[in-house]
PDB file as gemmi writes it, atoms N, CA and C in Angstrom:
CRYST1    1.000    1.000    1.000  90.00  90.00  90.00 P 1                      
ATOM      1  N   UNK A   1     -11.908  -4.473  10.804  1.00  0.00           N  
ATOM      2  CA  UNK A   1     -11.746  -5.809  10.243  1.00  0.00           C  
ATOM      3  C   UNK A   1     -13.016  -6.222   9.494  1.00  0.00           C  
ATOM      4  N   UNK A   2     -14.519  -6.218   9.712  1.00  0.00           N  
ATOM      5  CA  UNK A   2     -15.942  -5.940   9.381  1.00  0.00           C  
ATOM      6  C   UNK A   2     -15.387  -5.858   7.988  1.00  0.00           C  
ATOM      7  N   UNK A   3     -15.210  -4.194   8.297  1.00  0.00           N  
ATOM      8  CA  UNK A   3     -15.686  -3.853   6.750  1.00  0.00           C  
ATOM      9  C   UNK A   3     -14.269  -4.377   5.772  1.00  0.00           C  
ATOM     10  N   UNK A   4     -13.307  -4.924   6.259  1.00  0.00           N  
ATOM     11  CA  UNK A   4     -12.103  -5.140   5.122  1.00  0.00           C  
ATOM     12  C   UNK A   4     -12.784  -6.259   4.861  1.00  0.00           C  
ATOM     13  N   UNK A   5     -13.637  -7.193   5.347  1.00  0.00           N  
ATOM     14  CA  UNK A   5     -14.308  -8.651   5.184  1.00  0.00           C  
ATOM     15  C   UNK A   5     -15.373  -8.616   4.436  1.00  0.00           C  
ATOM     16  N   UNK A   6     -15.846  -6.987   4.342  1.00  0.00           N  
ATOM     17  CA  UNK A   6     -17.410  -7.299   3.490  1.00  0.00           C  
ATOM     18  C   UNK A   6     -16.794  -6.444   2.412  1.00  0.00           C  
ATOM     19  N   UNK A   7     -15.723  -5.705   2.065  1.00  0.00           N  
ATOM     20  CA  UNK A   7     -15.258  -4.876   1.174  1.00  0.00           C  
ATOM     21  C   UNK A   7     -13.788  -6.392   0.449  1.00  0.00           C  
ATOM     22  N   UNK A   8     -14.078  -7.524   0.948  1.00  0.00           N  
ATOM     23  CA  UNK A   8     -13.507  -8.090   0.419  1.00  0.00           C  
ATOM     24  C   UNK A   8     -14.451  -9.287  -0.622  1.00  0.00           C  
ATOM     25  N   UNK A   9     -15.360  -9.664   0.431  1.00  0.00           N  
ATOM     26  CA  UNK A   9     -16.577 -10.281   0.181  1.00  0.00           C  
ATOM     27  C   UNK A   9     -17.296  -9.217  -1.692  1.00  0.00           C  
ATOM     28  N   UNK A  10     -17.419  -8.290  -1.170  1.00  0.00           N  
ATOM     29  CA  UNK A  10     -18.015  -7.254  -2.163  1.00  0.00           C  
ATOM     30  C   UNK A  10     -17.333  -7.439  -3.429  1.00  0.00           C  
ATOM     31  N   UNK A  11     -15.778  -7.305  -3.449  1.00  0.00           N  
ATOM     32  CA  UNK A  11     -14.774  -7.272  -4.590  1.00  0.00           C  
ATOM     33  C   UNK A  11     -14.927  -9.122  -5.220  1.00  0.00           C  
ATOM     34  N   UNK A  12     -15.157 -10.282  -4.561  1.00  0.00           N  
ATOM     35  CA  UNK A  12     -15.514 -11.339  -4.996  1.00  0.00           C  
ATOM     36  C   UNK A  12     -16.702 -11.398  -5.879  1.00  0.00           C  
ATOM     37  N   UNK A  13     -18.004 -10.355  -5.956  1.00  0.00           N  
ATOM     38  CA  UNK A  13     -19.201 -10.738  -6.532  1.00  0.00           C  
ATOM     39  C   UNK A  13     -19.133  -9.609  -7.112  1.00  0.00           C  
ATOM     40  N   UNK A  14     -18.514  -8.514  -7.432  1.00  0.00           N  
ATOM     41  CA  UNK A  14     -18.216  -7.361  -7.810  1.00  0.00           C  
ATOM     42  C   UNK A  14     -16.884  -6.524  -8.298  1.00  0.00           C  
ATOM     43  N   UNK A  15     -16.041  -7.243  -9.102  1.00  0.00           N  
ATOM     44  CA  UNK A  15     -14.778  -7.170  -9.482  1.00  0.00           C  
ATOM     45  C   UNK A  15     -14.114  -6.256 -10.189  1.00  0.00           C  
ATOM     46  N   UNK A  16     -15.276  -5.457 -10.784  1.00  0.00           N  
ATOM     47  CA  UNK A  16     -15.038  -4.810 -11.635  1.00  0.00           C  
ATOM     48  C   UNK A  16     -15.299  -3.393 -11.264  1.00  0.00           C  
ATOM     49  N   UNK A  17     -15.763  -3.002  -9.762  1.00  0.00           N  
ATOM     50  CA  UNK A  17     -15.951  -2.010  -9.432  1.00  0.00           C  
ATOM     51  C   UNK A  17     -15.412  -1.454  -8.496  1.00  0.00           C  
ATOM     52  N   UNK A  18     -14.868  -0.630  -9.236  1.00  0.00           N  
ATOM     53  CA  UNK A  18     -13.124   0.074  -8.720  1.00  0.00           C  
ATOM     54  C   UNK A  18     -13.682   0.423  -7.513  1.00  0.00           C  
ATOM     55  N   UNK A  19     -14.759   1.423  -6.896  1.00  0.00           N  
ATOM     56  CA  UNK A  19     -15.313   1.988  -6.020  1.00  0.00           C  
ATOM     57  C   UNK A  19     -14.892   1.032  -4.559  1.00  0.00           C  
ATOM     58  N   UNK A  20     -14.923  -0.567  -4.871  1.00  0.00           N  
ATOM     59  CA  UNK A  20     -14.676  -1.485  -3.720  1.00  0.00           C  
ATOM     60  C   UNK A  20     -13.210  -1.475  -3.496  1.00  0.00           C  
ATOM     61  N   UNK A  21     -12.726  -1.544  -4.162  1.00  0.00           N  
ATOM     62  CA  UNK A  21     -11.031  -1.493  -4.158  1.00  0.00           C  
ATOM     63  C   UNK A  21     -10.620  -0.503  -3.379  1.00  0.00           C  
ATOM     64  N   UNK A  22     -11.238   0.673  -3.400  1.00  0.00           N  
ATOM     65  CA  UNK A  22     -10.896   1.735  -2.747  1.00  0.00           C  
ATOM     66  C   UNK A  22     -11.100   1.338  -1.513  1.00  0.00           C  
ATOM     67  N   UNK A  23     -12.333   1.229  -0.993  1.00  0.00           N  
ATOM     68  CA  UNK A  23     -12.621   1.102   0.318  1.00  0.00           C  
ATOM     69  C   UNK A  23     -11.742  -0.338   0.841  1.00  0.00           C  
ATOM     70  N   UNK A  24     -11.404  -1.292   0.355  1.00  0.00           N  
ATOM     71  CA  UNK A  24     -10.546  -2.251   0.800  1.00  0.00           C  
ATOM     72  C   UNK A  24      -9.575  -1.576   0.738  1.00  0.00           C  
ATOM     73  N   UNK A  25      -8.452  -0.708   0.452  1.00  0.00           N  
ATOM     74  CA  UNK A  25      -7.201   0.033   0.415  1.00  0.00           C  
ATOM     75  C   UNK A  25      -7.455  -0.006   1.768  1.00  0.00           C  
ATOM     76  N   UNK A  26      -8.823   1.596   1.889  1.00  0.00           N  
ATOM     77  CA  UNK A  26      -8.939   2.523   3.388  1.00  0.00           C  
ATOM     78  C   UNK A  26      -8.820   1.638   4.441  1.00  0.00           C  
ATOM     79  N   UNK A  27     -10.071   0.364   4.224  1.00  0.00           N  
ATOM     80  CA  UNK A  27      -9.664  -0.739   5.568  1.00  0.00           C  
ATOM     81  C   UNK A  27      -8.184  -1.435   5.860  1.00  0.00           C  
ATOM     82  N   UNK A  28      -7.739  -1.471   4.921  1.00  0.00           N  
ATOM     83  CA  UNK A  28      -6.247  -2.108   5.033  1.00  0.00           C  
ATOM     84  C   UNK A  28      -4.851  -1.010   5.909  1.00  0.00           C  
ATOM     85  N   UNK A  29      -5.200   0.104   5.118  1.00  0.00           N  
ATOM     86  CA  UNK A  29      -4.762   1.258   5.965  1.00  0.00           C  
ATOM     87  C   UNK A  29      -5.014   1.337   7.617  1.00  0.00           C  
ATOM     88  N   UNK A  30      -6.538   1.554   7.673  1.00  0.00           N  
ATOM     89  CA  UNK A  30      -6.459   1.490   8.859  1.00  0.00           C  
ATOM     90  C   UNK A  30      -6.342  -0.141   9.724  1.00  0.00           C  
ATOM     91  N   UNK A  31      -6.066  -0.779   9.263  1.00  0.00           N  
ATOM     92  CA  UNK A  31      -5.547  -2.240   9.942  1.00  0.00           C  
ATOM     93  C   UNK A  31      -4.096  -2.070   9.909  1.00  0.00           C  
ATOM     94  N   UNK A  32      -3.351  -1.756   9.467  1.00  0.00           N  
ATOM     95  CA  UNK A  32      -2.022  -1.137   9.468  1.00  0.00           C  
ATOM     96  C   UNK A  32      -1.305  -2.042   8.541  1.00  0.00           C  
ATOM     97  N   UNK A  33      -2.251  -2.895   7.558  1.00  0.00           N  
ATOM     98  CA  UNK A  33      -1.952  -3.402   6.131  1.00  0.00           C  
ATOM     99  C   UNK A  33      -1.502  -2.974   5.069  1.00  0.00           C  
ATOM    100  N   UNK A  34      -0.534  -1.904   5.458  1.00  0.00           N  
ATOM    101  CA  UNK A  34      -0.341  -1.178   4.084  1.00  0.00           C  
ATOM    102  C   UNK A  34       0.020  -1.514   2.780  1.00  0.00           C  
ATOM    103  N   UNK A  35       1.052  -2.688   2.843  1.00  0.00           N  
ATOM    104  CA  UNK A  35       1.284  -3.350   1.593  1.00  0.00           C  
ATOM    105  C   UNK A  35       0.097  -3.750   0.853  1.00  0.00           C  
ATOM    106  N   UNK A  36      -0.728  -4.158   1.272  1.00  0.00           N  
ATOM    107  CA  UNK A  36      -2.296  -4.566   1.073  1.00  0.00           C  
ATOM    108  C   UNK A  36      -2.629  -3.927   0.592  1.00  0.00           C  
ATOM    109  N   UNK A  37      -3.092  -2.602   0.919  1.00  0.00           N  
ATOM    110  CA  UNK A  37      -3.502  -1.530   0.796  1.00  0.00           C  
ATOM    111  C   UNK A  37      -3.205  -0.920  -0.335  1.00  0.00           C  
ATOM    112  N   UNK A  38      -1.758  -0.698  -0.515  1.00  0.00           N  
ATOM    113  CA  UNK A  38      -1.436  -0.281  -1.732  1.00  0.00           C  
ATOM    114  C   UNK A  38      -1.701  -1.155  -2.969  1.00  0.00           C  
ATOM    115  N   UNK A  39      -1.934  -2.492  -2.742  1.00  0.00           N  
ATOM    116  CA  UNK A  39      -2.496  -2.978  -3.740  1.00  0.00           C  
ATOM    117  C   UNK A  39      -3.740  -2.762  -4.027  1.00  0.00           C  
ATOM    118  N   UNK A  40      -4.382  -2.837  -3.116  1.00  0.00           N  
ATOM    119  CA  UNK A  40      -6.080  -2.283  -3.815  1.00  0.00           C  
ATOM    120  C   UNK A  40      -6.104  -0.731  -4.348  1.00  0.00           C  
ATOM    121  N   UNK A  41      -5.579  -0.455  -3.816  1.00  0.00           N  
ATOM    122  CA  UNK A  41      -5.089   1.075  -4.269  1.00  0.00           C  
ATOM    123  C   UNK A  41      -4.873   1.311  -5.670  1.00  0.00           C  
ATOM    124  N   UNK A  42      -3.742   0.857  -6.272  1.00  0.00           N  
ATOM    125  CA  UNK A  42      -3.233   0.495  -7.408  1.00  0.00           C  
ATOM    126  C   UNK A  42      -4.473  -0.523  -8.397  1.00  0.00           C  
ATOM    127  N   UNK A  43      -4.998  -1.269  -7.964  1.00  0.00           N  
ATOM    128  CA  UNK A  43      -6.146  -1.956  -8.517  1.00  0.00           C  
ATOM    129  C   UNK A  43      -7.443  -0.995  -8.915  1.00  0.00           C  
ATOM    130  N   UNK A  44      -7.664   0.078  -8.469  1.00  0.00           N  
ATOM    131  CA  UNK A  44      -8.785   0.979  -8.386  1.00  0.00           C  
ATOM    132  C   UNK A  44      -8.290   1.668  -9.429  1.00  0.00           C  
ATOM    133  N   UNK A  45      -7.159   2.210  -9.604  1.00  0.00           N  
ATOM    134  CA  UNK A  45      -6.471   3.360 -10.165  1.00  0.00           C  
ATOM    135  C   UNK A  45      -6.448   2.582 -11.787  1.00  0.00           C  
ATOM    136  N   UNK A  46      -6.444   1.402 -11.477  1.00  0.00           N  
ATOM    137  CA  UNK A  46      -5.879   0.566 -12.958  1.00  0.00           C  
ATOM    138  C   UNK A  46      -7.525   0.259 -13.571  1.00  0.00           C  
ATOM    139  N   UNK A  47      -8.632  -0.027 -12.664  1.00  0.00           N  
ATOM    140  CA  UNK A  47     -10.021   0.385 -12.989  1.00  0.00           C  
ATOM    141  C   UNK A  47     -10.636   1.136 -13.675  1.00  0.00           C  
ATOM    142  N   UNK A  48      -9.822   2.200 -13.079  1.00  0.00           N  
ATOM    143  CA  UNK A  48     -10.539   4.077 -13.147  1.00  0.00           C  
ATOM    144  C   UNK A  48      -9.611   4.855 -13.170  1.00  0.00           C  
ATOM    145  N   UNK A  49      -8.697   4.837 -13.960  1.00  0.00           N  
ATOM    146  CA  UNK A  49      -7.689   5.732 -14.594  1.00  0.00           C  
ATOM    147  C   UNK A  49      -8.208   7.430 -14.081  1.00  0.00           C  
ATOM    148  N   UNK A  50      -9.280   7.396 -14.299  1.00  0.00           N  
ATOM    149  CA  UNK A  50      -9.714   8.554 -14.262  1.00  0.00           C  
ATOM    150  C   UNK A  50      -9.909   9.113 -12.987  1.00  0.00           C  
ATOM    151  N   UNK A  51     -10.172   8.519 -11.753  1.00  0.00           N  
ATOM    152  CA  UNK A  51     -10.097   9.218 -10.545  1.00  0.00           C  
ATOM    153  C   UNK A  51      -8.755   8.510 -10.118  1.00  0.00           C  
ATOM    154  N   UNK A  52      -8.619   9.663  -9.406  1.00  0.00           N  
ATOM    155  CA  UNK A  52      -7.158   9.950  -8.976  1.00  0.00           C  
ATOM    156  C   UNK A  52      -6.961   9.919  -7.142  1.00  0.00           C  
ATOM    157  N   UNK A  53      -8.578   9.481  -6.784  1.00  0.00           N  
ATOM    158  CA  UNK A  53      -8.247   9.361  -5.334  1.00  0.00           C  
ATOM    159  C   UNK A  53      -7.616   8.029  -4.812  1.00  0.00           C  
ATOM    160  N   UNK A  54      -7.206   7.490  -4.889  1.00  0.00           N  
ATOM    161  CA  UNK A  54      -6.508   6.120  -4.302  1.00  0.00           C  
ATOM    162  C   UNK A  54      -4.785   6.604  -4.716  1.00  0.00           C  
ATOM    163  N   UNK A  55      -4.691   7.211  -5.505  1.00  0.00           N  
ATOM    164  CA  UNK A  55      -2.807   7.500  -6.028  1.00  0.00           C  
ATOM    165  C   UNK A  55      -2.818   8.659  -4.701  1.00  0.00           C  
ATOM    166  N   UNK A  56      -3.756   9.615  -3.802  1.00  0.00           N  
ATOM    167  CA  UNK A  56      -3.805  10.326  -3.055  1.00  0.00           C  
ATOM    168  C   UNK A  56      -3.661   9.675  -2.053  1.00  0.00           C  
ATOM    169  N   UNK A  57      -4.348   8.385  -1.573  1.00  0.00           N  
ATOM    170  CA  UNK A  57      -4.215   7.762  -0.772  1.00  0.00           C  
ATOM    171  C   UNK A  57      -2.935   7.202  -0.517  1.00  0.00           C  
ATOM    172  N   UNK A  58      -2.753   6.797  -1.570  1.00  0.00           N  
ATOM    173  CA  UNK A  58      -0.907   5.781  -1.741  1.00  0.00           C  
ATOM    174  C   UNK A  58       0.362   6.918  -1.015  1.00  0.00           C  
ATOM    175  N   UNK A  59      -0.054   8.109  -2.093  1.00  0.00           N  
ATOM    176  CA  UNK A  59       0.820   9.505  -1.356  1.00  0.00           C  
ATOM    177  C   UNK A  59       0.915   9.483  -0.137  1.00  0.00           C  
ATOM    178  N   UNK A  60      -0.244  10.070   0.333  1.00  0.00           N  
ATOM    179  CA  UNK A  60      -0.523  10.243   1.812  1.00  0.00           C  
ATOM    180  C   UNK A  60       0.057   9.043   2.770  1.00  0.00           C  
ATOM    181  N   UNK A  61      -0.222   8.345   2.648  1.00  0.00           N  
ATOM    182  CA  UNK A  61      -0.208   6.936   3.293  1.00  0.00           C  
ATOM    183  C   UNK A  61       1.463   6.605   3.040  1.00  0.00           C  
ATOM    184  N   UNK A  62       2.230   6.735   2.274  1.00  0.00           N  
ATOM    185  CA  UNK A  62       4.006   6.482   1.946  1.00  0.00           C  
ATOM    186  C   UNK A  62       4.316   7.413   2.624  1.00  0.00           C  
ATOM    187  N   UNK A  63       3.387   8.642   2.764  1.00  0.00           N  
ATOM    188  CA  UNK A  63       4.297  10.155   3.377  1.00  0.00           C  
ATOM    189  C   UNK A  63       3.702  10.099   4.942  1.00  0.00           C  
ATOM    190  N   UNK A  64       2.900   9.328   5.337  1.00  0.00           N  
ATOM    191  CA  UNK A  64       3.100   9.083   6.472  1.00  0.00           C  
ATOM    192  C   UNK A  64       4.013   8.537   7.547  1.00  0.00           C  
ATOM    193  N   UNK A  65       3.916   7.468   6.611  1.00  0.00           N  
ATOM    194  CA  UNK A  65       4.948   6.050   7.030  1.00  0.00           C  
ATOM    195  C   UNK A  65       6.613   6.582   6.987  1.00  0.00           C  
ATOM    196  N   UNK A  66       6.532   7.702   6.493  1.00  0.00           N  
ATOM    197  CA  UNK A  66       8.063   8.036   6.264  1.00  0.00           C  
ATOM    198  C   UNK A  66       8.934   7.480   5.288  1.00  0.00           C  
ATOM    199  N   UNK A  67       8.575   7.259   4.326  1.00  0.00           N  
ATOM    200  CA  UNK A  67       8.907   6.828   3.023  1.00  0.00           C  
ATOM    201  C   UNK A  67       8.553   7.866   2.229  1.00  0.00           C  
ATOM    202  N   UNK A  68       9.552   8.456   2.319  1.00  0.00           N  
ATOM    203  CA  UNK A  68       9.700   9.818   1.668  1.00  0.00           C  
ATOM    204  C   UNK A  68      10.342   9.738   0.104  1.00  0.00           C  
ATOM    205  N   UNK A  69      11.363   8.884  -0.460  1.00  0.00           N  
ATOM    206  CA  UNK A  69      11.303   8.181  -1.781  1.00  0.00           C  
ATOM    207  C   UNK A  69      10.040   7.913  -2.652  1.00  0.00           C  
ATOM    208  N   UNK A  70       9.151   7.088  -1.744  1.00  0.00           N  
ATOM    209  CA  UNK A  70       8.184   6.580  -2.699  1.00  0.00           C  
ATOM    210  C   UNK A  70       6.945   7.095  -2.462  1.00  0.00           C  
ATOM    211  N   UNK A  71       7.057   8.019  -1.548  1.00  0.00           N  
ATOM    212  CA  UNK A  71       6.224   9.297  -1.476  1.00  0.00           C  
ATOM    213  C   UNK A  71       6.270  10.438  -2.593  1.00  0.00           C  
ATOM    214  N   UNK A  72       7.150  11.095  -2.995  1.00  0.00           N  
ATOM    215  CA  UNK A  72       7.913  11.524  -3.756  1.00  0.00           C  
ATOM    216  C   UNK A  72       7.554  11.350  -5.341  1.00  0.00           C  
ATOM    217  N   UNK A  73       7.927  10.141  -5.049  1.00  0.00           N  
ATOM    218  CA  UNK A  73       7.632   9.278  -6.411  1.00  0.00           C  
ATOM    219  C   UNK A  73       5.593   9.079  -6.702  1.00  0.00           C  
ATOM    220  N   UNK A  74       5.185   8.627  -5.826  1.00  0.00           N  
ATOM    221  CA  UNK A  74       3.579   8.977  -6.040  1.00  0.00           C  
ATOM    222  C   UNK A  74       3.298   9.874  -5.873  1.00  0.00           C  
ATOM    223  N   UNK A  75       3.667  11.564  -5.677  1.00  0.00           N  
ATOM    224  CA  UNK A  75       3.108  12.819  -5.823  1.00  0.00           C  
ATOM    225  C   UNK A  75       3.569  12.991  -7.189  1.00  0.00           C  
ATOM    226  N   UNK A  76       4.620  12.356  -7.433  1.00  0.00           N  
ATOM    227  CA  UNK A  76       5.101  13.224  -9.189  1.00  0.00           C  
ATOM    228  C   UNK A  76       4.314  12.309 -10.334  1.00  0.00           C  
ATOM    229  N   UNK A  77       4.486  11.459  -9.490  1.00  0.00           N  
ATOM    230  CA  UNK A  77       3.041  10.565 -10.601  1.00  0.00           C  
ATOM    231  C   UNK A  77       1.772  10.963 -10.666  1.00  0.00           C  
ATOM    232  N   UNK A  78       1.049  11.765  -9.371  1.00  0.00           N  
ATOM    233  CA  UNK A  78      -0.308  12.341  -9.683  1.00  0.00           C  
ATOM    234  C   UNK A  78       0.190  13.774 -10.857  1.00  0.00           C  
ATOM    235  N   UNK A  79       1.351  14.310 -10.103  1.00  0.00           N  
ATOM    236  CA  UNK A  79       1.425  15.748 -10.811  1.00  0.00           C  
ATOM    237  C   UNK A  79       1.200  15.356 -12.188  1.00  0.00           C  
ATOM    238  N   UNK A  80       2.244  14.289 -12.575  1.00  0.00           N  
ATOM    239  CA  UNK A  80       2.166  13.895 -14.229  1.00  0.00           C  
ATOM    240  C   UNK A  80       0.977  13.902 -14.806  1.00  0.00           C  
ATOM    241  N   UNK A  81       0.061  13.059 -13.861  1.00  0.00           N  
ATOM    242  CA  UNK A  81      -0.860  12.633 -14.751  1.00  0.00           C  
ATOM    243  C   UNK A  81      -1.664  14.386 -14.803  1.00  0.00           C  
ATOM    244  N   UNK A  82      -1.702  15.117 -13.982  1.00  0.00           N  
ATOM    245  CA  UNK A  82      -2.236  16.117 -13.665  1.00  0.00           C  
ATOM    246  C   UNK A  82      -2.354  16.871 -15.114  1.00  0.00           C  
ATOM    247  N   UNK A  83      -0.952  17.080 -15.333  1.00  0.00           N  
ATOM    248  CA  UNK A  83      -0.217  17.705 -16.258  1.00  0.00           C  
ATOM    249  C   UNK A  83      -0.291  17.349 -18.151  1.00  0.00           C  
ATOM    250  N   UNK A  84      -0.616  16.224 -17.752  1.00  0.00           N  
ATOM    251  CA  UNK A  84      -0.924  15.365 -19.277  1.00  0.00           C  
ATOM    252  C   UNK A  84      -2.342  15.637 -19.477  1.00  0.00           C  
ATOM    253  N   UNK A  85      -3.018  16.190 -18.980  1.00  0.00           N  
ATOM    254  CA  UNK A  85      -4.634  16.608 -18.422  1.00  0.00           C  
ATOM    255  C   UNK A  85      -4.716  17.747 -18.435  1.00  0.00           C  
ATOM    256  N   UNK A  86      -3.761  18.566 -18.745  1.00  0.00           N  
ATOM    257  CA  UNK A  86      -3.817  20.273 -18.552  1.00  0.00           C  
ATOM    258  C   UNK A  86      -4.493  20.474 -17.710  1.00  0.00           C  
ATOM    259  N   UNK A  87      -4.110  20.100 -16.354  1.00  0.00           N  
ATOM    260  CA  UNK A  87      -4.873  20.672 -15.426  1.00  0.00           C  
ATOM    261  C   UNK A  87      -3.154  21.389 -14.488  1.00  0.00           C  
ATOM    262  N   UNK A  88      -2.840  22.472 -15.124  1.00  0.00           N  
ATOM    263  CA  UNK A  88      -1.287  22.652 -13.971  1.00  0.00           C  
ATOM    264  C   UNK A  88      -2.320  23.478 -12.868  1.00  0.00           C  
ATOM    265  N   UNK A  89      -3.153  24.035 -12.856  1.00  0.00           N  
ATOM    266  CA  UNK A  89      -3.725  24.489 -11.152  1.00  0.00           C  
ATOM    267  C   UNK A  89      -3.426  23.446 -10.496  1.00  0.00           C  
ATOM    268  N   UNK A  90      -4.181  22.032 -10.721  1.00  0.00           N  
ATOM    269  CA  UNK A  90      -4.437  20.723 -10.093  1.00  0.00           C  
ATOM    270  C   UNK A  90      -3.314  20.421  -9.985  1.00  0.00           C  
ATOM    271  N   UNK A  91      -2.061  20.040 -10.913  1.00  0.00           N  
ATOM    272  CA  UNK A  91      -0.837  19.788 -10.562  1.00  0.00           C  
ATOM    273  C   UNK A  91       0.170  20.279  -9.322  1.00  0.00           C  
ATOM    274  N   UNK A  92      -0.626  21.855  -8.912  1.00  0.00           N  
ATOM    275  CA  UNK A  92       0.483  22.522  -8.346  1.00  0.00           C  
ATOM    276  C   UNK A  92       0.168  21.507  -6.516  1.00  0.00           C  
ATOM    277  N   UNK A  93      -0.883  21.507  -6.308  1.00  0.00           N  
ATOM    278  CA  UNK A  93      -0.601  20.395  -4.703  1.00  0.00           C  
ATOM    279  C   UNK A  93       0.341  19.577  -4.541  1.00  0.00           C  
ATOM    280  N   UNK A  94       0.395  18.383  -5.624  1.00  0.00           N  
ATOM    281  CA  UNK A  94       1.229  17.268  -5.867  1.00  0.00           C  
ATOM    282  C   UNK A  94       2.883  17.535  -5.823  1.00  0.00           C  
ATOM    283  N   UNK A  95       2.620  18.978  -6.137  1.00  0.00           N  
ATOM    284  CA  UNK A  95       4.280  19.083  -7.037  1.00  0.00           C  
ATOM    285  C   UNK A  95       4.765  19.536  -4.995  1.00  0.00           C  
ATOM    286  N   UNK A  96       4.193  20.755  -4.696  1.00  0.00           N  
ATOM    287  CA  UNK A  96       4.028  21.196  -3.540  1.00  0.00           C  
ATOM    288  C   UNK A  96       4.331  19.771  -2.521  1.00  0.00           C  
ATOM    289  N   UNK A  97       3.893  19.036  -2.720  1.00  0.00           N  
ATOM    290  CA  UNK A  97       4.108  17.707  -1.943  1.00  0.00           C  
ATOM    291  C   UNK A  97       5.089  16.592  -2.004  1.00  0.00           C  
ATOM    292  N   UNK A  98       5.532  16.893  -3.272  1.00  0.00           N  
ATOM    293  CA  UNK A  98       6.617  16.355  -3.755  1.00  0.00           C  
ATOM    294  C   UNK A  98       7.958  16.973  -3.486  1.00  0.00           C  
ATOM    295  N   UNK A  99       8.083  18.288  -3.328  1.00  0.00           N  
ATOM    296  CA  UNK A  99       9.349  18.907  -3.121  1.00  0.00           C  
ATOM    297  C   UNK A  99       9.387  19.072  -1.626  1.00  0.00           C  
ATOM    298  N   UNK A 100       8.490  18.707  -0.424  1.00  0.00           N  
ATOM    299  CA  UNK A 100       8.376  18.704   0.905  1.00  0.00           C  
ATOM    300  C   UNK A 100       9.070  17.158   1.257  1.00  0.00           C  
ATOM    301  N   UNK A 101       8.592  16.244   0.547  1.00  0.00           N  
ATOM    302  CA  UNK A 101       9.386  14.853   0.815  1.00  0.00           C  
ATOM    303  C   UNK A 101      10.756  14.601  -0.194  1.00  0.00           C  
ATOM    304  N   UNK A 102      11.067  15.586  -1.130  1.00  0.00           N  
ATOM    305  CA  UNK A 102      12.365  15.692  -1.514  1.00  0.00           C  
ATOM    306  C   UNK A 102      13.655  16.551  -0.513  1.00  0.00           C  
ATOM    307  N   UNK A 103      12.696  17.214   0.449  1.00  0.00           N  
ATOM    308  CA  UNK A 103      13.634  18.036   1.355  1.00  0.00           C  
ATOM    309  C   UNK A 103      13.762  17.045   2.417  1.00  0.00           C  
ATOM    310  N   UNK A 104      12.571  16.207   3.029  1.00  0.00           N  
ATOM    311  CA  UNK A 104      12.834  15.363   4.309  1.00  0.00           C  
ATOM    312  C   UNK A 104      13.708  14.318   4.058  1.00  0.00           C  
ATOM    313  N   UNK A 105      13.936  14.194   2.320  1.00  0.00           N  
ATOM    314  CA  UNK A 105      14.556  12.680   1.744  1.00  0.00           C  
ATOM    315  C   UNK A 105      16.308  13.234   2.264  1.00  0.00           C  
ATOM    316  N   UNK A 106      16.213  14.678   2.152  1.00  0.00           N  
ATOM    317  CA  UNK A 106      17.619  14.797   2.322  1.00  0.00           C  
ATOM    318  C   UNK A 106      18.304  14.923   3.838  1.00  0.00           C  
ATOM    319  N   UNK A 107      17.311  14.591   4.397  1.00  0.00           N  
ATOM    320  CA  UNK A 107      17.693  15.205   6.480  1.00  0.00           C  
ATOM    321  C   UNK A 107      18.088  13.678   6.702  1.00  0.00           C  
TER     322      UNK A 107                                                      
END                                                                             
């Protein structure tokens, strides 16, 4: 709770630095805030287009929860972006992760 208060505190005098967003996601996560969470999540990502760890987080964190739809749906969104990046090595985890919660979507 601490640090979601000083990682919230932080994002008030510091708004523009995606780096806090992240860590308010992680605290929200582990407070079991996930809706929350995914918003700072999504806020970091819309920051810093360019790192791709918080859309990992969102993954992980939907494919926990058993939301295997929108799990699904945020691995094929990293793959994309992966892929628009010519990076298909980098793509192949996402995709790998994506067709594991397309099989649980069907049980």
């Amino acid at each position: 709770e601490k640090c979601y208060q000083v990682a919230k505190e932080a994002i008030a005098k510091f708004p523009e630095d995606s780096e806090l967003y992240c860590l308010a996601g992680d605290a929200c996560k582990e407070l079991g805030k996930y809706e929350e969470a995914y918003l700072y999540w999504e806020k970091r990502h819309e920051l810093n287009p360019w790192m791709l760890d918080s859309l990992y987080a969102i993954a992980f964190c939907r494919e926990e929860q058993g939301e295997y739809k929108k799990a699904y749906d945020a691995w094929m969104r990293i793959a994309d972006i992966l892929n628009e990046r010519k990076d298909e090595i980098g793509a192949k985890f996402p995709m790998r992760r994506a067709e594991g919660c397309k099989t649980k979507m069907g049980k």
